[in-house]
C-alpha positions, -999 to 999 in steps of 0.1 A, spaced: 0 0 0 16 27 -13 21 61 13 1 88 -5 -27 60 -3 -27 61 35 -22 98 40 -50 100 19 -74 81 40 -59 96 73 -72 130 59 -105 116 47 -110 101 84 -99 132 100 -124 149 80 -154 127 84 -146 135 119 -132 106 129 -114 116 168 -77 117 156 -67 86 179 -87 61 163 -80 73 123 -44 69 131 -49 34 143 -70 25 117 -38 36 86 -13 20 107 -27 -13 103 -38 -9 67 -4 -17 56 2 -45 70 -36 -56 66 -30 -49 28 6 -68 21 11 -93 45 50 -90 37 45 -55 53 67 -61 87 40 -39 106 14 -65 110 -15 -60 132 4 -75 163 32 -56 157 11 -24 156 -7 -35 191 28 -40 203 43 -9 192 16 10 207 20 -9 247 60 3 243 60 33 230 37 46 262 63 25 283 81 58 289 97 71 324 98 110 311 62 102 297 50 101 333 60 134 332 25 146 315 -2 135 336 15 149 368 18 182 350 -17 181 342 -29 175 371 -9 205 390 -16 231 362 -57 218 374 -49 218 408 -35 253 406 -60 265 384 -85 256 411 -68 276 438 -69 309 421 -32 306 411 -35 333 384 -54 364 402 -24 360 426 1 360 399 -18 393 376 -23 412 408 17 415 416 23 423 379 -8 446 381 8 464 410 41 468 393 35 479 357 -7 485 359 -6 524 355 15 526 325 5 527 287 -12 491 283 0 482 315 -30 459 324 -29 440 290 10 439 299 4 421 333 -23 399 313 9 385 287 31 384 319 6 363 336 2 338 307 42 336 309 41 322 341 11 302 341 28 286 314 54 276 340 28 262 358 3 248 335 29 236 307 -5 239 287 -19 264 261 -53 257 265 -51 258 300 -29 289 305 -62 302 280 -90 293 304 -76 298 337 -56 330 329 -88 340 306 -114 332 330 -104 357 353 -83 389 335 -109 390 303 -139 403 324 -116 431 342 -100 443 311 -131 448 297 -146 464 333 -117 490 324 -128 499 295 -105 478 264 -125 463 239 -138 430 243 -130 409 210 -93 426 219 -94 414 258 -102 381 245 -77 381 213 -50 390 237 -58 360 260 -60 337 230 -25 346 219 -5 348 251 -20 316 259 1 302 234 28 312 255 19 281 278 36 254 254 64 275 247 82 285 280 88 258 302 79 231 316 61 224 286 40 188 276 52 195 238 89 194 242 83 161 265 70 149 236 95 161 216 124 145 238 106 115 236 102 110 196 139 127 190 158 110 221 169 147 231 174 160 267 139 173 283 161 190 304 179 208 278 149 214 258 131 230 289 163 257 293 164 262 258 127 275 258 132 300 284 149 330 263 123 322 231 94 327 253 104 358 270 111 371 236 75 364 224 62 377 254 82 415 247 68 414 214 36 410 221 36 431 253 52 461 221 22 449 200 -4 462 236 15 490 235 14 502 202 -26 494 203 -29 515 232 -16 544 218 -35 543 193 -70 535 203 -68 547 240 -74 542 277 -98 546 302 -68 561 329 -96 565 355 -106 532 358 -77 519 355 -61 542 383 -88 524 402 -81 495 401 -45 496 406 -48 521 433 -70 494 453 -41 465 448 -19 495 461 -40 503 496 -31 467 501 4 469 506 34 456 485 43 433 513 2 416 511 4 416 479 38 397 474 27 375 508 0 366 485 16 359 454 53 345 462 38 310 469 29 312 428 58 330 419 76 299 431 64 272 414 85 275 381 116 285 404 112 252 425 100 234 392 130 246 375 155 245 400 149 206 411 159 199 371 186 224 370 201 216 404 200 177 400 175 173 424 152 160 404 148 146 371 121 159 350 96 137 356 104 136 397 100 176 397 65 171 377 52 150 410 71 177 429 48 203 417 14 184 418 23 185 460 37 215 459 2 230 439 -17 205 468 2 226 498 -1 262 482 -37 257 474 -48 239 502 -27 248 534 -15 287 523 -47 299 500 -70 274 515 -92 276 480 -92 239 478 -103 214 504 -102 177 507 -135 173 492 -126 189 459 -98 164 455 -114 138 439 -131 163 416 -95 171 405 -85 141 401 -116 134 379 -109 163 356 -72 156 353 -84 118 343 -108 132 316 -77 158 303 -54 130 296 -73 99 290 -76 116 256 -38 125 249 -26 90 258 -53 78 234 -37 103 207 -1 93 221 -5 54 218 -18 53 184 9 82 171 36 61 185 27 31 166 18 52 131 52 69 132 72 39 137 49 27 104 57 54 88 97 42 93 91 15 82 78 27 50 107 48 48 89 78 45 112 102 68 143 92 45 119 98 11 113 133 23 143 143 34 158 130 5 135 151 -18 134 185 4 171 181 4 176 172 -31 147 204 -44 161 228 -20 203 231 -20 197 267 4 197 261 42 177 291 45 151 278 16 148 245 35 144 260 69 116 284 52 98 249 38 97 235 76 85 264 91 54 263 63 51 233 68 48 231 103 26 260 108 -2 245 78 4 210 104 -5 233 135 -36 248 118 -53 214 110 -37 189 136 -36 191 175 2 196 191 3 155 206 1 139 173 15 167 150 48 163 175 47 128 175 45 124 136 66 148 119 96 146 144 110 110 129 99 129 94 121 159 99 152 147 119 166 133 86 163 164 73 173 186 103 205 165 102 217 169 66 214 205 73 236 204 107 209 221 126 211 215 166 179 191 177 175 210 203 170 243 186 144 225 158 126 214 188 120 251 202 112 259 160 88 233 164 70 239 192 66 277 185 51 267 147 26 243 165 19 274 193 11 296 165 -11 269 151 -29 272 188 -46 308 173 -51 302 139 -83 282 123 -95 258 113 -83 242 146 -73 269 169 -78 253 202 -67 288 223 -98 304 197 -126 278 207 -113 278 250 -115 320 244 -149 321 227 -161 297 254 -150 324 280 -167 354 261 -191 340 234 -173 363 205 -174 342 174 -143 319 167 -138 338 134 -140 379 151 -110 365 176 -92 353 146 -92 385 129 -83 408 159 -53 380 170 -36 385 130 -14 415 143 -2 398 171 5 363 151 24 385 130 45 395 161 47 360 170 59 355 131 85 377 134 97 360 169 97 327 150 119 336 120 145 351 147 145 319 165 151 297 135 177 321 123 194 331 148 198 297 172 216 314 200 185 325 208 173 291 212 209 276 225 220 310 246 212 293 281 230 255 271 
């Protein structure tokens, strides 16, 4: 069965809506159910997909889900914006500013766009637009910085990353530090140049910050440091060999259980199970989408279709910068159409090939990666940031596409410096 011939019916599956999980199961047996001298027979398929979720960093994912829920629960970001409210709140686009810098550290915590998007969301949309901004642009903003969640670290999509390349999830995390503070100043640039132009309400917003003020800086840190924290201790267990990635992942769900239940006191034990509920429902899904991926890329080797397109990208395009432009297209029409899990998981063993003829570090491709699927996070037809936003505000999908194109060009710009420039990327190894 002949590879064009399966791609084929993967898209006809995906858009008879078949859930992603189950179309990818069904073309990685086809082969083998068409050619029985195909080495990926059913059983080997079946087999594939039991080892390739028999993964120590793996673990990682759950544990991360379930701290960015239990944080999200506990009111973790209204601590975290009102610090950066305090700070930065009463200059030009100075709320919108604390919004981005919020998402930026909710990403530290959640190590999830959508997430970051609905807890960050739920709570800073509805006072931006009490002061006055304009509600498709409260939301947009949201939508966007959201994206932020998958890029600085910890982050699910470079564990999955590590895991189909065999790179560092250590390294990976450090290298996605710099990148993501860099999208965050550009998109914090983009507030401020919208500001200018269209406006504040200085009152209300003197208001507000002027009540976080009567409060004290030392309340108001009291009340935040415990989430300011959590990347720091996250962070610092990898980085200080305390823990390995996955051990500081079950660090941070107690951790998130001891902030939010012994210092906030905004969970209690009978909200537990809830939790755990939720978290069960958030990843039952991605191991679903994990198994089968695992077993349809190692298909896909087998059908030597990473070395067929490597050879052919390498052998159209004799430019480094051409073939690095190709990627990046191609990755960000994969991110508009596919989730982040199986996108990852699928065109890593595809590109690698590739990325090695051109001598370009694995670790920097990963960050390249990652910010191409983020951007694919606000743009349709998927857009899972744009559907977690309109949820939040009931603004059509489409009206916070067009008001986020500004700052996806921002984030554009941030992802050609990245792949050009890998010390960006690399600067912190």
């Amino acid at each position: 069965m002949s590879i064009l011939a399966v791609m084929l019916i993967f898209v006809i599956c995906l858009f008879i809506a078949i859930p992603v999980s189950i179309s990818l199961g069904i073309v990685s047996v086809l082969p083998g159910a068409f050619d029985a001298s195909f080495t990926a027979s059913a059983t080997y398929v079946v087999r594939s997909m039991v080892s390739g979720i028999d993964s120590f960093p793996l673990l990682a994912i759950p544990m991360f889900v379930l701290s960015g829920i239990i944080m999200a629960k506990g009111g973790v970001s209204k601590k975290l914006f009102d610090v950066f409210a305090y700070f930065i709140g009463k200059r030009r686009a100075g709320i919108p500013c604390a919004v981005i810098i919020t998402c930026l550290f909710y990403g530290a915590i959640s190590g999830s766009a959508p997430a970051t998007v609905a807890a960050v969301g739920s709570m800073t949309i509805p006072i931006l637009i009490s002061l006055g901004y304009d509600k498709v642009f409260s939301t947009a903003i949201v939508a966007v910085a959201g994206g932020l969640g998958v890029i600085i670290p910890p982050s699910i999509p470079y564990i999955l990353f590590a895991m189909a390349s065999g790179e560092s999830v250590g390294n990976l995390f450090l290298a996605g530090i710099v990148p993501g503070v860099l999208i965050a100043l550009l998109l914090m640039a983009y507030a401020v140049f919208y500001c200018s132009k269209h406006g504040e309400d200085k009152k209300k917003i003197d208001a507000e910050v002027d009540a976080l003020h009567q409060k004290g800086i030392w309340k108001v840190l009291k009340e935040s440091v415990w989430a300011l924290l959590t990347p720091v201790i996250i962070l610092g267990c990898i980085y200080g060999g305390i823990a390995s990635p996955t051990e500081a992942a079950v660090i941070s769900v107690f951790y998130a259980l001891f902030v939010s239940m012994a210092i906030y006191k905004s969970i209690h034990f009978k909200d537990i199970y809830g939790i755990l509920v939720e978290a069960c429902r958030t990843f039952a899904p991605l191991l679903f989408i994990l198994v089968a991926s695992t077993a349809f890329s190692r298909v896909l080797t087998l059908m030597q279709v990473p070395q067929m397109i490597s050879e052919w990208i390498l052998n159209s395009f004799s430019n480094e910068v051409l073939i690095l432009l190709v990627i990046n297209a191609f990755l960000l029409v994969v991110g508009m159409v596919m989730d982040t899990s199986p996108a990852i998981l699928i065109t890593t063993p595809i590109l690698m090939p590739i990325i090695q003829g051109i001598g370009m570090n694995p670790i920097h491709f990963g960050i390249v990666m990652v910010i191409n699927l983020a951007i694919g996070f606000v743009t349709p037809p998927i857009g899972v940031n744009l559907f977690v936003a309109s949820s939040l505000t009931d603004i059509p999908v489409m009206d916070i596409a067009k008001k986020a194109m500004p700052m996806i060009f921002y984030f554009l710009i941030a992802l050609l410096l990245i792949t050009f420039i890998p010390a960006i990327s690399l600067a912190l190894l």
